[in-house]
mmCIF file of the N, C-alpha and C atoms, coordinates in Angstrom:
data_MODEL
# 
_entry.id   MODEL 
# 
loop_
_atom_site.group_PDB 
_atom_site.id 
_atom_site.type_symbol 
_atom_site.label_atom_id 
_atom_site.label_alt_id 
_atom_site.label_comp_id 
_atom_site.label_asym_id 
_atom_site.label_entity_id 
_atom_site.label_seq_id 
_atom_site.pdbx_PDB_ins_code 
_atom_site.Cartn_x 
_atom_site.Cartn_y 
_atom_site.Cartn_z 
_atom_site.occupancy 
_atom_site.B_iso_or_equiv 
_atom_site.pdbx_formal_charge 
_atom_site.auth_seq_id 
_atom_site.auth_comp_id 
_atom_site.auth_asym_id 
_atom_site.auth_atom_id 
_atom_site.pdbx_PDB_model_num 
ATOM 1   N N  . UNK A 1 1  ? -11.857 0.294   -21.077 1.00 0.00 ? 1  UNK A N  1 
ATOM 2   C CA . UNK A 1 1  ? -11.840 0.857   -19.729 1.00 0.00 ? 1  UNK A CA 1 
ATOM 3   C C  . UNK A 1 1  ? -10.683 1.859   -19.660 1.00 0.00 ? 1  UNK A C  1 
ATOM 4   N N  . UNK A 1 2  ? -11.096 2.953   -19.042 1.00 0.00 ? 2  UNK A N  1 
ATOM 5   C CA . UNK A 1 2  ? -9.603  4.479   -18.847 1.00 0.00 ? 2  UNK A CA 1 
ATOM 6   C C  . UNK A 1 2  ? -9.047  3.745   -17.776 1.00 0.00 ? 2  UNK A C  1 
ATOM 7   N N  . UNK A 1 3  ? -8.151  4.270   -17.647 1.00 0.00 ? 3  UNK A N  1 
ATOM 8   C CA . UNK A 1 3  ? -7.425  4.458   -16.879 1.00 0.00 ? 3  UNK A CA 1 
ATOM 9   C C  . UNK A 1 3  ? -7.943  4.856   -15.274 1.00 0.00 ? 3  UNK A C  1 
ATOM 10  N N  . UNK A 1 4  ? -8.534  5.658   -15.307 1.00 0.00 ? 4  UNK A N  1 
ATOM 11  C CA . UNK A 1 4  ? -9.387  6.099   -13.524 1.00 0.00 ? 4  UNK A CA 1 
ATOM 12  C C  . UNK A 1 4  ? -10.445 4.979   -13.161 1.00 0.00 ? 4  UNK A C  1 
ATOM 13  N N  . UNK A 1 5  ? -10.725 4.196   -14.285 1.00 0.00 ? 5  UNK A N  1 
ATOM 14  C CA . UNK A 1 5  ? -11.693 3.313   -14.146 1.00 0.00 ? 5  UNK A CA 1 
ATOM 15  C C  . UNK A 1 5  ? -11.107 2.579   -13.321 1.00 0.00 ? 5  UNK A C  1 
ATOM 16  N N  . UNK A 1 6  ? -10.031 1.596   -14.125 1.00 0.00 ? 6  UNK A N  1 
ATOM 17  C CA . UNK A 1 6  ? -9.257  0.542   -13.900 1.00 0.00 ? 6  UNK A CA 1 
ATOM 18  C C  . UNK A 1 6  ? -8.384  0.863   -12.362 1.00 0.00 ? 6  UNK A C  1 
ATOM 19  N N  . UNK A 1 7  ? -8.155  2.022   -12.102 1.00 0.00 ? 7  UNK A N  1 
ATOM 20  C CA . UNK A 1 7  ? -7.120  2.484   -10.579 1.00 0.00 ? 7  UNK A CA 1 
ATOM 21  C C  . UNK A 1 7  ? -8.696  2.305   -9.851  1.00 0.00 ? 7  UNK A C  1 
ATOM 22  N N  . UNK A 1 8  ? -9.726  2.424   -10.157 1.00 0.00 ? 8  UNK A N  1 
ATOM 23  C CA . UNK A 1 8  ? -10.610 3.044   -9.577  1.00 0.00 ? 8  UNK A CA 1 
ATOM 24  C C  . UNK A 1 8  ? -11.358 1.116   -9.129  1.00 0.00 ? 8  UNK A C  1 
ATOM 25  N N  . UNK A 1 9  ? -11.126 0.297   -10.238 1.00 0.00 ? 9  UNK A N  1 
ATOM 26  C CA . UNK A 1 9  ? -11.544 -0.891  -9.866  1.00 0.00 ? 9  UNK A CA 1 
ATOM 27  C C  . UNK A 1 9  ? -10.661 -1.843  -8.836  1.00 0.00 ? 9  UNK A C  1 
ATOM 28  N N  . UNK A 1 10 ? -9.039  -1.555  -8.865  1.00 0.00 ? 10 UNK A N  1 
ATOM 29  C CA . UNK A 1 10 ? -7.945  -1.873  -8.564  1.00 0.00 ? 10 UNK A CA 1 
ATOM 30  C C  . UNK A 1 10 ? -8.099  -1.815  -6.846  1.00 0.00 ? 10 UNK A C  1 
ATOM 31  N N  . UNK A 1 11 ? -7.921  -0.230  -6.514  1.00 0.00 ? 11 UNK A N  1 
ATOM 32  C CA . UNK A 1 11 ? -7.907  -0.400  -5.245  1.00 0.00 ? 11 UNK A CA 1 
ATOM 33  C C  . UNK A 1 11 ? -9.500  -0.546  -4.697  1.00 0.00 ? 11 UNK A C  1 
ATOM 34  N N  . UNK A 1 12 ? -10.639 -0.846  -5.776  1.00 0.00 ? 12 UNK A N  1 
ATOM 35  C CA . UNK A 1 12 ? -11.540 -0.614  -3.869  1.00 0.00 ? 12 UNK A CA 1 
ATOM 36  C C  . UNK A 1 12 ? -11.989 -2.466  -4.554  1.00 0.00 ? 12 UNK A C  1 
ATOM 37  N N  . UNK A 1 13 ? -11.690 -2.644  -5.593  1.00 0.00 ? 13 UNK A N  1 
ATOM 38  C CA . UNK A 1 13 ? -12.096 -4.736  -5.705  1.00 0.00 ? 13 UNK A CA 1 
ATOM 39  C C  . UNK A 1 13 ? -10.667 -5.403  -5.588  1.00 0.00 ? 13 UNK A C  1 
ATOM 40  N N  . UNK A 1 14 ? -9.625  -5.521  -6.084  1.00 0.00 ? 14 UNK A N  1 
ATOM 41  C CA . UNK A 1 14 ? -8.590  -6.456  -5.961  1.00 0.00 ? 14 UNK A CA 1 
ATOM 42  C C  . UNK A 1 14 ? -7.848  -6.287  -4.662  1.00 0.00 ? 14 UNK A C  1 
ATOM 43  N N  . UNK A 1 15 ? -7.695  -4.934  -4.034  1.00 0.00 ? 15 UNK A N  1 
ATOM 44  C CA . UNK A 1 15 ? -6.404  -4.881  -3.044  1.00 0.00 ? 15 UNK A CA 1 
ATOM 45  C C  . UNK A 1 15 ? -7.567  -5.524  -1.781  1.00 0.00 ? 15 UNK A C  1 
ATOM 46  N N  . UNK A 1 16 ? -8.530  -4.839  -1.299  1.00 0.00 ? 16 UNK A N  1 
ATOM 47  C CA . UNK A 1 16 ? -9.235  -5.631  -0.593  1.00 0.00 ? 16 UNK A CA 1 
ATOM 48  C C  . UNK A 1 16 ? -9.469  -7.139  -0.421  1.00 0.00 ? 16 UNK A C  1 
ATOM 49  N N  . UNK A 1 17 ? -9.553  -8.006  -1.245  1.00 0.00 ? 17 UNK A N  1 
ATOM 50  C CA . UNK A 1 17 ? -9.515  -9.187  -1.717  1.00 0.00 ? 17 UNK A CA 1 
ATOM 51  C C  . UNK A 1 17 ? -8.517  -9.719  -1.231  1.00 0.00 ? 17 UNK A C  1 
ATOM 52  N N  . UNK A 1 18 ? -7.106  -9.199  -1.604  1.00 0.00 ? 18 UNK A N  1 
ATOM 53  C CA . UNK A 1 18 ? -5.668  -9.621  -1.092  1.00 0.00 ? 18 UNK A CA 1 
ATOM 54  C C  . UNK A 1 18 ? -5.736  -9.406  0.204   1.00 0.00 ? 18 UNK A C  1 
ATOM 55  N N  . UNK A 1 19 ? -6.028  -8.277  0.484   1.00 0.00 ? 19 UNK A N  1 
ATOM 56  C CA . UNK A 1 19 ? -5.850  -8.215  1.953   1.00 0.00 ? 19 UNK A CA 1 
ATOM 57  C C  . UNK A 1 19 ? -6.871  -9.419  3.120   1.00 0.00 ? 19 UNK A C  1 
ATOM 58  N N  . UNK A 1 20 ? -7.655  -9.399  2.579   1.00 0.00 ? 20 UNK A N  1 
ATOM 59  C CA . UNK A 1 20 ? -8.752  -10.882 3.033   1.00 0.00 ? 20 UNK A CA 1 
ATOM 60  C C  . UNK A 1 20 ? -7.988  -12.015 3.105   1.00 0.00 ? 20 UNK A C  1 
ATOM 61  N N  . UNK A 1 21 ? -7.023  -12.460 2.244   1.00 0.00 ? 21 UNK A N  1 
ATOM 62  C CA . UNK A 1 21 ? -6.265  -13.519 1.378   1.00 0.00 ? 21 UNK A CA 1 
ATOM 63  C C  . UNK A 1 21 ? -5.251  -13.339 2.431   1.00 0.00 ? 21 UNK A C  1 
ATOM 64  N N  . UNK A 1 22 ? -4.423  -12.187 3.094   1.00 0.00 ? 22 UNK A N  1 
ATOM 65  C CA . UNK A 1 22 ? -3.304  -12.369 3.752   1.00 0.00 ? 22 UNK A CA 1 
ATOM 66  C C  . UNK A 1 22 ? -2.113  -12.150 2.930   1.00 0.00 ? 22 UNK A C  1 
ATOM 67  N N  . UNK A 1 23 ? -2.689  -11.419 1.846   1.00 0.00 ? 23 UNK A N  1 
ATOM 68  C CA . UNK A 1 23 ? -1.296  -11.393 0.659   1.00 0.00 ? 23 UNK A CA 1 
ATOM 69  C C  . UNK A 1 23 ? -1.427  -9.915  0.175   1.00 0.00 ? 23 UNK A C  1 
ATOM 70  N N  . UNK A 1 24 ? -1.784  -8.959  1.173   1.00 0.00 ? 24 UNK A N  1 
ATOM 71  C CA . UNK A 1 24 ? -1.342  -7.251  0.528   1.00 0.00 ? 24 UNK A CA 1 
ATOM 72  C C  . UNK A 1 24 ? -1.701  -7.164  2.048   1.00 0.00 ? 24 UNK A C  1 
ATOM 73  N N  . UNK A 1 25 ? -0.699  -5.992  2.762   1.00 0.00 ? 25 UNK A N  1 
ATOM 74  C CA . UNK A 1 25 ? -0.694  -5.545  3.622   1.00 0.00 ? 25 UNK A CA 1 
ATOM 75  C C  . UNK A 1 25 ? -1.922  -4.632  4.244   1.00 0.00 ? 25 UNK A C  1 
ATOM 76  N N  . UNK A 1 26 ? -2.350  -4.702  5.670   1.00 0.00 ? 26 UNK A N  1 
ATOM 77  C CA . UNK A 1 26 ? -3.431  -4.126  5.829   1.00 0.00 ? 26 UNK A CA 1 
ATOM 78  C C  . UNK A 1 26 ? -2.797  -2.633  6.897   1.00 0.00 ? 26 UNK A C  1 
ATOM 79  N N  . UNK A 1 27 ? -1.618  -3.011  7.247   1.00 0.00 ? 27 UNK A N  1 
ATOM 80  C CA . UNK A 1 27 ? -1.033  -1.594  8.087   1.00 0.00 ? 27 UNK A CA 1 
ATOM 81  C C  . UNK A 1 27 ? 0.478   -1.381  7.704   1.00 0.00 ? 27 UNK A C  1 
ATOM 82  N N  . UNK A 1 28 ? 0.704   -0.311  8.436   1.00 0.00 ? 28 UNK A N  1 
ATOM 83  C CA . UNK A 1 28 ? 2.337   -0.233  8.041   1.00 0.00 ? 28 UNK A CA 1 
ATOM 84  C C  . UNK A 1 28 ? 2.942   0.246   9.532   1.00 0.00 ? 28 UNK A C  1 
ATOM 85  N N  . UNK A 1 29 ? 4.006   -0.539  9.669   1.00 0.00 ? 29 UNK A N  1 
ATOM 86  C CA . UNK A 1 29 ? 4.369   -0.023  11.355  1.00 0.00 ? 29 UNK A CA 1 
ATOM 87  C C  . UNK A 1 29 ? 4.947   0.702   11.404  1.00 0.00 ? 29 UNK A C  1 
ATOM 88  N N  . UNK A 1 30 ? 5.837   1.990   10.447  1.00 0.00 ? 30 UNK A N  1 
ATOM 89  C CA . UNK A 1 30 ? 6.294   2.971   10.683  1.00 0.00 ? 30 UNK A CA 1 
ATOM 90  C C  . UNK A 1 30 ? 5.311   4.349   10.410  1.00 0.00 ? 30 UNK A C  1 
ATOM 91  N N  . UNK A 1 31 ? 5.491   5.141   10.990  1.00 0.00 ? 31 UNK A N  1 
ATOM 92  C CA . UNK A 1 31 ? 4.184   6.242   10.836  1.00 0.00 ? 31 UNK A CA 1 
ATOM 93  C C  . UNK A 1 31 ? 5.005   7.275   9.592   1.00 0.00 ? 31 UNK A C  1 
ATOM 94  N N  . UNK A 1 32 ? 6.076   6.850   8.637   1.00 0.00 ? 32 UNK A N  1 
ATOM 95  C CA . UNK A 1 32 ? 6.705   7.536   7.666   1.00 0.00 ? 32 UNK A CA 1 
ATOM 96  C C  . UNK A 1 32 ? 7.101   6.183   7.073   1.00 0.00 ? 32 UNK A C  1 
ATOM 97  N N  . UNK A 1 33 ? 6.931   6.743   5.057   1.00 0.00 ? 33 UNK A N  1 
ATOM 98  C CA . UNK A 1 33 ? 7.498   6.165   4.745   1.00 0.00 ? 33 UNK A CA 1 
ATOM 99  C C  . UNK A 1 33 ? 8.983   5.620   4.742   1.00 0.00 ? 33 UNK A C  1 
ATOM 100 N N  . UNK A 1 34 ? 9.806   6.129   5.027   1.00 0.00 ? 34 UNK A N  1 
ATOM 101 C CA . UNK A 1 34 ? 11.348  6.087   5.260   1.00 0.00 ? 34 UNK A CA 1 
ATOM 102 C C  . UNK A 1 34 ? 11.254  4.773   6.735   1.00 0.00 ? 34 UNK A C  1 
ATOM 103 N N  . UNK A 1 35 ? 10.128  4.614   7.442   1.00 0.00 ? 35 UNK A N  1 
ATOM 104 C CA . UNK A 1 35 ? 9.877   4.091   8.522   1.00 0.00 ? 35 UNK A CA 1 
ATOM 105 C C  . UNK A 1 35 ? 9.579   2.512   8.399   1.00 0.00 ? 35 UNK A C  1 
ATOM 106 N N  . UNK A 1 36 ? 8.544   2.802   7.535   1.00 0.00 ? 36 UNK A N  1 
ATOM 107 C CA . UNK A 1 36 ? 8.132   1.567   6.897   1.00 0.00 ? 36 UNK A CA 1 
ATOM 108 C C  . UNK A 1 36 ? 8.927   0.696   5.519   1.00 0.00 ? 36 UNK A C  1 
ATOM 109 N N  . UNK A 1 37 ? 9.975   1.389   5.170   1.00 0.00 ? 37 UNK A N  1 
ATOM 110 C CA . UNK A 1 37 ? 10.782  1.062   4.221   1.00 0.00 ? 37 UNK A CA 1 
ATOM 111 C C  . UNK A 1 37 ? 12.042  0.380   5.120   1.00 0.00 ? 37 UNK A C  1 
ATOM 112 N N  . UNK A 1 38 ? 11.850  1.144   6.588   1.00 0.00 ? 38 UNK A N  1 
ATOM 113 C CA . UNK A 1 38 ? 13.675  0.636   7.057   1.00 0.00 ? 38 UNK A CA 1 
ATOM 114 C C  . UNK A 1 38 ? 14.769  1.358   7.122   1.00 0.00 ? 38 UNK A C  1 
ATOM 115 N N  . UNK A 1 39 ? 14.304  2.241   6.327   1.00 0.00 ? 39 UNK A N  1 
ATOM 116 C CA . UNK A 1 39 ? 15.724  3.322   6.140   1.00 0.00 ? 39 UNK A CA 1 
ATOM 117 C C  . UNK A 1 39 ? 16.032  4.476   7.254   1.00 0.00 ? 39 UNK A C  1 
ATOM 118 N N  . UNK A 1 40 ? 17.320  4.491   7.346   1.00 0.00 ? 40 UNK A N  1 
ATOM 119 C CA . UNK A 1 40 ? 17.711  5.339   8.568   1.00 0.00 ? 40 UNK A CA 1 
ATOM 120 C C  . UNK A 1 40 ? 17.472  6.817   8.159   1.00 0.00 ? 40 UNK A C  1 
ATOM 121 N N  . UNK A 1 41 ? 17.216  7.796   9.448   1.00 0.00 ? 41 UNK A N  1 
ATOM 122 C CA . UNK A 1 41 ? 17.348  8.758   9.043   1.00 0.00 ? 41 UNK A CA 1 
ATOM 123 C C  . UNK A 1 41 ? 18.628  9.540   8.503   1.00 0.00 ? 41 UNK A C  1 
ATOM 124 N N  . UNK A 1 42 ? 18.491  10.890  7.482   1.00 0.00 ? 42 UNK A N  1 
ATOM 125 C CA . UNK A 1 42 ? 19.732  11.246  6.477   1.00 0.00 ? 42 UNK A CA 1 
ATOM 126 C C  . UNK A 1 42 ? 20.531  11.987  7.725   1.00 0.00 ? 42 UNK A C  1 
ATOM 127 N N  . UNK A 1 43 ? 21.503  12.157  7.864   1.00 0.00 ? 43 UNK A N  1 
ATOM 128 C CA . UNK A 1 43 ? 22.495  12.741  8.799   1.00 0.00 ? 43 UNK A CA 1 
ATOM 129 C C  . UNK A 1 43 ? 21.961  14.083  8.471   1.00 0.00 ? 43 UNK A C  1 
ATOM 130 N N  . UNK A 1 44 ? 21.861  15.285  9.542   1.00 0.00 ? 44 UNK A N  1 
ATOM 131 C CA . UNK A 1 44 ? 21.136  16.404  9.687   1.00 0.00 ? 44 UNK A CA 1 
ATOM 132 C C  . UNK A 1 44 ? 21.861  17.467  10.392  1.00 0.00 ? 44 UNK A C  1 
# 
């Protein structure tokens, strides 16, 4: 199996699955990553 296969089996059969399971996230509450990580914004 390549590589595009395997990303390609990954996210649309296993992450779904988890997310069913309650064990991979289904949203993110910051609308930026820097948001959803926690991190403050860089002084500007």
């Amino acid at each position: 199996m390549n590589s595009a296969a395997l990303h390609e089996q990954l996210v649309h059969g296993l992450v779904p699955e988890l997310q069913h399971r309650g064990l991979f996230r289904t949203e993110y509450h910051g609308s930026t990553l820097r948001d959803s990580l926690g991190l403050s914004q860089p002084a500007g």
